[in-house]
N, C-alpha and C positions, 0 to 999 in steps of 0.2 A: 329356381331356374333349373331348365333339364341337363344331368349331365349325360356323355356318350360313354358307352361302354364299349372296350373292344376285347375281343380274346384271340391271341397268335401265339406259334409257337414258331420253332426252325432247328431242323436238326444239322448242324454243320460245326466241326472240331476246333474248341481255343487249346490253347495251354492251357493244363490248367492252374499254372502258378500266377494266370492271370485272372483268375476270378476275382480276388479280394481286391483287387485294383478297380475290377470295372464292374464290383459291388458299389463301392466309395462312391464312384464317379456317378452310376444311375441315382443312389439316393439324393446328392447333390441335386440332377439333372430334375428328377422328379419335383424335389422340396422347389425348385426354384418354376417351375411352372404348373404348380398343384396339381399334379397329376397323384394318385392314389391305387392302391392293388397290390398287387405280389406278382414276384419275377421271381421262378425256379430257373437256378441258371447249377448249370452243368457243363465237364468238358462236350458233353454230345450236342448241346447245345441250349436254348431257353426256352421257358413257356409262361406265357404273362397272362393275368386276367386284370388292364386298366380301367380305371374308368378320371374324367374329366375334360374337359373342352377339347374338343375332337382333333383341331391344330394341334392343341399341347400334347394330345397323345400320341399323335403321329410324328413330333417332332422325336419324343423319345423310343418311339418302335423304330424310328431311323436309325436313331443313333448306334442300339443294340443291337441292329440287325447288321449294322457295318461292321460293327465291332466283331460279330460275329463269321466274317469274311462273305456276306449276301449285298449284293448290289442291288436288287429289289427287295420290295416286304413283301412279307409271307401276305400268304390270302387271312384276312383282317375279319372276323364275325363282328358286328354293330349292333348294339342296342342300344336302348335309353332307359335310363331311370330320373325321378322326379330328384334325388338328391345323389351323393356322392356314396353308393354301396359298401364301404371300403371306411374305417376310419383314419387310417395313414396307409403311407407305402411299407412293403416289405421288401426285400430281396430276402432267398436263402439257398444256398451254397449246398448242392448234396451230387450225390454220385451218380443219378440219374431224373430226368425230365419229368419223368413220369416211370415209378418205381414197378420194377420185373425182376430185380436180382438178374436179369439176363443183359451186362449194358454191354457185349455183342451182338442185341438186338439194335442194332441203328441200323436208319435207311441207308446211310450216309458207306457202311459196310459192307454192303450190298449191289447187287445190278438195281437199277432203277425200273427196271421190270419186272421188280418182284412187288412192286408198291400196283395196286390196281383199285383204282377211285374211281367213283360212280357218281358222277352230278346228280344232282338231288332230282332232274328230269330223270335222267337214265334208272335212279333210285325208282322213283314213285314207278313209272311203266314197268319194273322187275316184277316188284310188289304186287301191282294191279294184274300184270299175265299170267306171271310166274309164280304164282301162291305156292301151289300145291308142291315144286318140284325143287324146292330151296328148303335150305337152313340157314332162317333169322337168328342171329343172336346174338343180345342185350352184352353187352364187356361190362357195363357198371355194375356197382355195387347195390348189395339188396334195397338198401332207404333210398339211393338213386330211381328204382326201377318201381317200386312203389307207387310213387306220384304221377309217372307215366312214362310209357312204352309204345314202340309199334307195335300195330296189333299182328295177332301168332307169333310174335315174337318168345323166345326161348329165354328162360330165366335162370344165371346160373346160380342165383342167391348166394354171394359169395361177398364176405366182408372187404377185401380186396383184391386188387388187381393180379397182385401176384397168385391168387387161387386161379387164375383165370384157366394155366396151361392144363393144368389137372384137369379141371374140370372137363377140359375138349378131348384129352386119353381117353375119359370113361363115358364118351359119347359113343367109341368105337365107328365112328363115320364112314365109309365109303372114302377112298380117294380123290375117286370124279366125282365125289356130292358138290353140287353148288354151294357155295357159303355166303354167306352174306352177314357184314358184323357192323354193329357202330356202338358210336360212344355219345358224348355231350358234345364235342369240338372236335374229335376227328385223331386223335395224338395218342391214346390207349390203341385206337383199331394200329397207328403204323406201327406198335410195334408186336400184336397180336397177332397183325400178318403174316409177320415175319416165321413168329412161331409156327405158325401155321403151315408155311410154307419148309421150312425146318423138317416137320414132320412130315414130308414127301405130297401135301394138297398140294395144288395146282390153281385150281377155278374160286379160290378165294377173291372176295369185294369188298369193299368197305364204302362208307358211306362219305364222301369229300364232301367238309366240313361240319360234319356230326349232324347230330338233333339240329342243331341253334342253324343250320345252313338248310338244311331240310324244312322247318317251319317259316324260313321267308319267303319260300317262294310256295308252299303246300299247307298254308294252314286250313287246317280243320279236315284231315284226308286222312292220310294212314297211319298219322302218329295219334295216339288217343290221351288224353289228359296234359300234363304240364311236364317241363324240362327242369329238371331239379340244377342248379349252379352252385357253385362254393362261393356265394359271398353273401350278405345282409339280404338281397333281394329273397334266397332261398329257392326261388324258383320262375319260372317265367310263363307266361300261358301262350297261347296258339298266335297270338301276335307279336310275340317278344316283347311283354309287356309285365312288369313287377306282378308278382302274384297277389292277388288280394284273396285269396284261400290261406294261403302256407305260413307257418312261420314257422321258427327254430323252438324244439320245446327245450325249457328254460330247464328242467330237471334231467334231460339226457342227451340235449344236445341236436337230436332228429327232428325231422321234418314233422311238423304237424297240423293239424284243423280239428282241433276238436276245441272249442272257443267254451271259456269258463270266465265264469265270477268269484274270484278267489275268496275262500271261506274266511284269512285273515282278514285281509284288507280291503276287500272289495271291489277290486279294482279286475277290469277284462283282460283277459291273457287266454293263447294258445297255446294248446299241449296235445303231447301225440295220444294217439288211443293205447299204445302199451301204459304208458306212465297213468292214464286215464283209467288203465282196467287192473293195476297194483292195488296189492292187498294191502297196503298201507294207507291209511287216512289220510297220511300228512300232503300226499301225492295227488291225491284225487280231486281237488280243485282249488289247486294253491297256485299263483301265478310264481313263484320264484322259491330257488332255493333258502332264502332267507326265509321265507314266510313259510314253507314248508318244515323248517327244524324249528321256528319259532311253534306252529300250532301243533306241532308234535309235543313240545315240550309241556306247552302249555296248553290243552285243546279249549275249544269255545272263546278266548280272552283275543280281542280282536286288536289290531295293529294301527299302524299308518300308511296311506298308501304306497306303494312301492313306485318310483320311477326305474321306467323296462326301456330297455336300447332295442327294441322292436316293433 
């Protein structure tokens, strides 16, 4: 049976001696109506990726969203996958939503006119007129941007988020350059804005509600390949649908498609092209870490098949 997946965020101020209280209370809330994901919760506020029975998820975006002093929910991205992405829930407790070392970057600190969203109409007519006279550019991470991006989009091959600010100093940009930035869901760009705007831009956009809001209503246009996510699905293609390319490679964790016959045991598994182009044997068509230090230790003496959570 399909479950719904949703991903929301909110930026708006608790105590924060109340976190661990209204940690307790979501895992509760969760376990009791199977709801599954992870909640980044912070004094600036929360950002969830759930997934299970669309009611059940909504019952607890409610909750947290009150909790979190919002009389509405936030604008809610929806997909589906065939099972439950997610093997339990998580909550976890950190300093920021979404990490900058800058957690004076909230919207919430700001004029609310320093936040400028672009609906994914206003998005794609930019794109299609405005090519030549903009600066696109990609906020994720290198293995994000890999799997796909819009095209002429700007790469700033950077392992995190926090390289981000740096990266845009040694752009040396023009003031009045047009900008134009996105992410996966929309929650890297608000606080990259911000930066941005920090540093005296002005004509800065962002893309309201990332890839994943841009691909429902524009698929197969300006975004080219898949939308990489943090959970079991790995990725999602042009209709927000589980990727049947990608999966996670078992030996370092990345994104990958390059599909093998494990020389232990036999058995099909995916791995990325780095771990695939390693000068080590053990690497080059082993479906799992176990069977990989096995045929190293032992080469040629073949295994039992391996069962893979992928």
């Amino acid at each position: 049976m399909a479950v719904d997946v949703a991903t929301a965020y909110v930026f708006n101020f608790v105590d924060e001696s109340q976190l661990g209280e209204i940690e307790k209370t979501l895992e509760e809330l969760a376990q009791s109506l199977d709801v599954r994901g992870i909640i980044i919760l912070a004094h600036e506020g929360y950002n969830t990726t759930l997934s299970g029975k669309k009611e059940n998820v909504l019952k607890l975006l409610t909750h947290i969203t009150q909790v979190f002093g919002q009389e509405e929910l936030p604008f809610i991205k929806w997909s589906q996958n065939d099972k439950h992405p997610f093997r339990r829930f998580t909550t976890k407790v950190r300093q920021e939503i979404v990490t900058t070392t800058r957690p004076d970057l909230n919207p919430q600190n700001l004029q609310m006119d320093y936040r400028s969203h672009l609906s994914p109409k206003e998005w794609h007519e930019t794109l299609v007129n405005e090519k030549d006279d903009i600066f696109l550019v990609d906020t994720r991470n290198w293995y994000e941007t890999q799997i796909g991006t819009f095209k002429g989009a700007v790469d700033p091959k950077i392992d995190e988020f926090t390289e981000f600010p740096e990266f845009i100093e040694k752009q040396n940009l023009p003031k009045d350059k047009k900008i134009l930035m996105f992410c996966t869901g929309g929650i890297r760009c608000e606080k990259g804005i911000l930066d941005f705007k920090a540093k005296g831009y002005e004509n800065v956009y962002q893309l309201e509600g990332g890839i994943l809001n841009y691909l429902k209503e524009f698929p197969n246009q300006e975004f080219d390949g898949e939308c990489f996510v943090f959970d079991h699905r790995v990725s999602v293609d042009q209709n927000l649908e589980p990727s049947s390319q990608y999966g996670l490679c078992p030996h370092c964790g990345q994104p990958g498609d390059v599909q093998i016959e494990c020389s232990r045991c036999d058995g099909e598994a995916i791995i990325c092209k780095d771990c695939r182009s390693k000068e080590s044997e053990s690497l080059h068509e082993t479906c799992s870490k176990n069977c990989a230090y096995h045929w190293e230790q032992r080469p040629g003496i073949k295994g039992p098949r391996q069962k893979l959570n992928y």
